[in-house]
MARRO-536899 format. One record per residue (C-alpha): residue number from 1; residue in one letter; x, y, z. Coordinates in steps of 0.2 Angstrom, whole numbers, plus 2048, in hexadecimal, padded with zeros to 3 digits. Layout:
N
{n: NUM, res: a, c1: X, c2: Y, c3: Z}
...
//
This chain:
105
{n: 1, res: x, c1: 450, c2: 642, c3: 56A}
{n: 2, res: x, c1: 456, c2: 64B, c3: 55B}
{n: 3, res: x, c1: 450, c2: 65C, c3: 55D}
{n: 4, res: x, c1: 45D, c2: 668, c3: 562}
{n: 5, res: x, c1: 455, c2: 673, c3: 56C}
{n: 6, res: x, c1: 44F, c2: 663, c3: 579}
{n: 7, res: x, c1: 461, c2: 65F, c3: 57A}
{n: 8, res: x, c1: 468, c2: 670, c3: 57D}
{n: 9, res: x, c1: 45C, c2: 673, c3: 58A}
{n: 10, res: x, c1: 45F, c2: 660, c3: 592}
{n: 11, res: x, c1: 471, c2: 664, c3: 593}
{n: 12, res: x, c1: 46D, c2: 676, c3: 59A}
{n: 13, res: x, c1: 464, c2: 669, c3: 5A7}
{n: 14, res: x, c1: 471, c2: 65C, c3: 5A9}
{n: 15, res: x, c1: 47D, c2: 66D, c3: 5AF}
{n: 16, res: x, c1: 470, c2: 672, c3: 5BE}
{n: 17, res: x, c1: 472, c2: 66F, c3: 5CF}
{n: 18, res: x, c1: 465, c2: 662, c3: 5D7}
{n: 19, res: x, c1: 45C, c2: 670, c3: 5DF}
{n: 20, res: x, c1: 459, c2: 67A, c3: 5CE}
{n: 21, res: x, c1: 454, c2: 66A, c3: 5C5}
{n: 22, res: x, c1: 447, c2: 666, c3: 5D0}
{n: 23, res: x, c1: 442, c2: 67B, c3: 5D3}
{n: 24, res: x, c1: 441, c2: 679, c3: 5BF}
{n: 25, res: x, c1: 436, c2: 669, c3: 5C1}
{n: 26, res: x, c1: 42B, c2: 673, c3: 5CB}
{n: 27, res: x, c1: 42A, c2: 682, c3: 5C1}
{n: 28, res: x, c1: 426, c2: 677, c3: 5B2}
{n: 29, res: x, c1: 418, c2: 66C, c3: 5BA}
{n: 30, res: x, c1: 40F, c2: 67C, c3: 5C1}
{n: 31, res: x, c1: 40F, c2: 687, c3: 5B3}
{n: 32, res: x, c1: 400, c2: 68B, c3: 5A6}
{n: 33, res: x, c1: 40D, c2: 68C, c3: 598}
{n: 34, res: x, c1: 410, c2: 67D, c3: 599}
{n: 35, res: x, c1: 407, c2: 66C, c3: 58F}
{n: 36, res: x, c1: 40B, c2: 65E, c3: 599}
{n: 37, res: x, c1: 404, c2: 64E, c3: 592}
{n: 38, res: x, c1: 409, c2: 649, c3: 5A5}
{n: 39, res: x, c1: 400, c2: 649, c3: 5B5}
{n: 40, res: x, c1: 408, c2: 65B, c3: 5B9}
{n: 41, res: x, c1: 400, c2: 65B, c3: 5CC}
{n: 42, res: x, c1: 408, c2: 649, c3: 5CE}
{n: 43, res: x, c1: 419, c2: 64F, c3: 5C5}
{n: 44, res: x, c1: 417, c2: 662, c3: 5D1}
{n: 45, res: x, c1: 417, c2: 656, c3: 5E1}
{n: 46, res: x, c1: 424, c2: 64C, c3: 5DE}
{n: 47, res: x, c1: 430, c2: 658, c3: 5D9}
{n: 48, res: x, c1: 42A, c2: 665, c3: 5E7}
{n: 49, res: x, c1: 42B, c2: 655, c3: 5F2}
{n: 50, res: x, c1: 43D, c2: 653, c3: 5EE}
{n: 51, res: x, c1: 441, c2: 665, c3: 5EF}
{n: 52, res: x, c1: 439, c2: 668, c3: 601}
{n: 53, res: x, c1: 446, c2: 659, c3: 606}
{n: 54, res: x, c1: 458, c2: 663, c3: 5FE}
{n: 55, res: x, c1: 455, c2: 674, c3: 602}
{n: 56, res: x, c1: 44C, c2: 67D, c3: 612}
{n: 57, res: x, c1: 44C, c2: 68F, c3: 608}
{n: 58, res: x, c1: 43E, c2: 686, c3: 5FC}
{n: 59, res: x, c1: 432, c2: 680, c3: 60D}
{n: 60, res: x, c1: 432, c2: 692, c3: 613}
{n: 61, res: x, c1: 42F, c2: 69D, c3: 607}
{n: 62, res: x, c1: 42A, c2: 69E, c3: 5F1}
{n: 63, res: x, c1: 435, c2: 69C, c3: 5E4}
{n: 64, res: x, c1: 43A, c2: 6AC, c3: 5DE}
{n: 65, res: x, c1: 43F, c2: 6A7, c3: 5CC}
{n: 66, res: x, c1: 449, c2: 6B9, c3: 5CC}
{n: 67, res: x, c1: 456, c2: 6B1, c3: 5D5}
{n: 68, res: x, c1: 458, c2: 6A1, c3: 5CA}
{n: 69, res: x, c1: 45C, c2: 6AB, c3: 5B9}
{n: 70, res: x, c1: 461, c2: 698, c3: 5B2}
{n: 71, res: x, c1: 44D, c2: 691, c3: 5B5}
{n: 72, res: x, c1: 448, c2: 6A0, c3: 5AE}
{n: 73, res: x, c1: 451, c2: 69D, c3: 59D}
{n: 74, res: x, c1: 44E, c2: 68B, c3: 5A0}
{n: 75, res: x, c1: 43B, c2: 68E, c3: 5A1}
{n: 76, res: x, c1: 43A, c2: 69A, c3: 592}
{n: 77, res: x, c1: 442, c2: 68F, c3: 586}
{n: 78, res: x, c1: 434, c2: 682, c3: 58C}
{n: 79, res: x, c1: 428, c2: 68D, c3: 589}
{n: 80, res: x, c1: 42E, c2: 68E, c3: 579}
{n: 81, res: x, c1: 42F, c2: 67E, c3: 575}
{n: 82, res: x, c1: 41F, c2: 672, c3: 56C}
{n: 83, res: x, c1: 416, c2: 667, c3: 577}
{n: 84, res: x, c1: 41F, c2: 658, c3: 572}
{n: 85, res: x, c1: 42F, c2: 65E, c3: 578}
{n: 86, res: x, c1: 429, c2: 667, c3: 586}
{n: 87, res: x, c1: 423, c2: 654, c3: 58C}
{n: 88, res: x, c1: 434, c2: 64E, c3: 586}
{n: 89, res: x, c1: 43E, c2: 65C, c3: 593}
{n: 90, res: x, c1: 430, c2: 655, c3: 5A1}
{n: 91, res: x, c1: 435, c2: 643, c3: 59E}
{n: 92, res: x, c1: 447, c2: 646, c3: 59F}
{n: 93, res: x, c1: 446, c2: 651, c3: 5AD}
{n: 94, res: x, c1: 43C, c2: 644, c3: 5B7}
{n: 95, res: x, c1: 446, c2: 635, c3: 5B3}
{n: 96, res: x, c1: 456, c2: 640, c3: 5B7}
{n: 97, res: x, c1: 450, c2: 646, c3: 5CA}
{n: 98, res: x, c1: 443, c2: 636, c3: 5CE}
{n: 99, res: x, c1: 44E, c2: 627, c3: 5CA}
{n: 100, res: x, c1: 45F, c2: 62C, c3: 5D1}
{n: 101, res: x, c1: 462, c2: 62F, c3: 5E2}
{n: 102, res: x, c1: 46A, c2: 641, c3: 5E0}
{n: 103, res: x, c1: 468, c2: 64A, c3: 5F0}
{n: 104, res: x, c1: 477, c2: 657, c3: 5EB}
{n: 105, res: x, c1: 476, c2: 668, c3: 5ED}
//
């Protein structure tokens, strides 16, 4: 990945907690600003799978992105983004949470 502003935001994603990555993984695969090449209803389940496990504020109640200031930069530079790098951000994020066992705050 040579674009710079894929990187930038991967290591803005490699400095989140668990619980932010997935809540980001969430917020990418259910939003209509978003051009996933991706099954985005597969990708929503297993991160909001993953998410319901970590943390019992998520199974209660909606995620208020006004309280998560980082997802909601995260997820305007996305929206930014083209679609290729958008489907690069995805594949990074789902290779980062589905194929480590990071069960961390």
């Amino acid at each position: 990945m040579k674009n710079e502003k894929v990187q930038e935001l991967i290591e803005m994603i490699n400095n989140m907690e668990t619980k932010d990555k997935l809540r980001l993984g969430v917020c990418m695969s259910s939003s209509s600003y978003t051009k996933l090449k991706y099954n985005k209803a597969h990708i929503h389940s297993i991160f909001d799978n993953k998410l319901k496990k970590i943390d019992n504020e998520y199974l209660v109640s909606y995620i208020n992105m006004r309280k998560y200031p980082i997802l909601t930069f995260a997820m305007a530079k996305i929206m930014e983004m083209t679609e290729q790098e958008q489907n690069q951000v995805a594949l990074y994020l789902v290779n980062a949470l589905c194929n480590t066992n990071e069960t961390k705050k």
